[in-house]
N, C-alpha and C positions, 0 to 999 in steps of 0.2 A: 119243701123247705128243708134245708139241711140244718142242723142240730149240733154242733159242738162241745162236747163236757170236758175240762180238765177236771185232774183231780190228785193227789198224793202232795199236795207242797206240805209245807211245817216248816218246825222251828229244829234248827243240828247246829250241830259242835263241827267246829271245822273240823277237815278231815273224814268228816262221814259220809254218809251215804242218804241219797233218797231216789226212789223212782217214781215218777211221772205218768201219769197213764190220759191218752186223749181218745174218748170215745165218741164217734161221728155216725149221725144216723141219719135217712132220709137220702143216702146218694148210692151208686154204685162204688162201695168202699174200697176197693182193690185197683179201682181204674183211680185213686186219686193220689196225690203229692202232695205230703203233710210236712208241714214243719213247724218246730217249736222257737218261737223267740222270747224273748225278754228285756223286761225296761224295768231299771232301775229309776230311783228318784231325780228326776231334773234332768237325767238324759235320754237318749232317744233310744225309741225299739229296737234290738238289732237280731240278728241270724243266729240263733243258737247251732241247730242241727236241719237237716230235712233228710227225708226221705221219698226216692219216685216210687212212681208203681211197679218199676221191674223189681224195686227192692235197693238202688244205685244210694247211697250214703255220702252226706258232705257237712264238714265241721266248721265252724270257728275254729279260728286259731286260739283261740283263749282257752277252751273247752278239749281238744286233740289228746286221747289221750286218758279222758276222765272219763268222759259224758259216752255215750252208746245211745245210738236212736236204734229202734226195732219197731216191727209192727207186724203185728196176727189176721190176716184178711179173714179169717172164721167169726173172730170177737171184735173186727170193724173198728179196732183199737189201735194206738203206736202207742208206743212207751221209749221213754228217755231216762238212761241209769244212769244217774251222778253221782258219781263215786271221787272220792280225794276233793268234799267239797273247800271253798274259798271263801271268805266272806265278803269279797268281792262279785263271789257267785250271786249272789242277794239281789232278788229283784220279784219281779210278778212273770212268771209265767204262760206266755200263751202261746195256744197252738191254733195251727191255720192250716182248712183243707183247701186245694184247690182241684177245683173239678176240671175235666179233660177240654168243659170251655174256657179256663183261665179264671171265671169267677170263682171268688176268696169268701172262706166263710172263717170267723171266728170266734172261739171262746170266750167267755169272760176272765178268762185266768186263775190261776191260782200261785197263791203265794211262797216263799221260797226265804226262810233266814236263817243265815249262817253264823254264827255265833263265835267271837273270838275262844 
C-alpha cells in the first residue's frame, strides 16, 4: 500500500513564498511520476506541476516561472517552491504518485492561503 503525506501549506502574504514537500512510502520511489495539483473552491482539480522519474519537469501556465517542482529519490520526497505567491494561488493542495503501472495514489492535501 502506498502512503501519500503532503505537507508545508499555511497562510502568506502575497508575494511570498512557501514550499511543499510530498513524502511517499510503500512503492519504488524513484521509478515513480509525481505531481502536485490543486482545487480551489467550486472549481475543479487542475495540473499544477509534475515530475517523471528521469527527473523531465512540466508547468501550468499560470505557475511558469514561480512554482519549481523537485524531488530527492534518497528522502522518497518531491517538493514544490512557490515563490511570487497570488492569491489566486489559494487552493488545497495535492500530490499524486503514479506507479510505473499507471495506478494513482493520493494525499489528502494540504492547504495553501494567500492573503491580499
Amino acid at each position: 500500500q502506498v502512503q501519500v503525506v503532503e505537507s508545508g501549506g499555511g497562510l502568506v502574504q502575497a508575494g511570498g513564498s512557501l514550499r511543499l514537500s510530498c513524502a511517499a512510502s510503500g512503492s519504488t520511489f524513484s521509478r515513480n511520476a509525481i505531481g502536485w495539483y490543486r482545487q480551489a473552491p467550486g472549481k475543479q482539480r487542475e495540473l499544477v506541476a509534475d515530475i517523471s522519474s528521469g527527473g523531465s519537469t512540466a508547468y501550468a501556465d499560470s505557475v511558469k516561472g514561480r512554482f519549481t517542482i523537485s524531488r530527492d529519490n534518497v528522502k522518497d520526497t518531491v517538493y514544490l517552491q512557490m515563490d511570487s505567491l497570488k492569491p489566486e494561488d489559494t487552493a488545497v493542495y495535492y500530490c499524486k504518485v503514479r506507479l510505473p503501472s499507471r495506478f494513482d495514489y493520493w494525499g489528502q492535501g494540504t492547504q495553501v492561503t494567500v492573503s491580499v
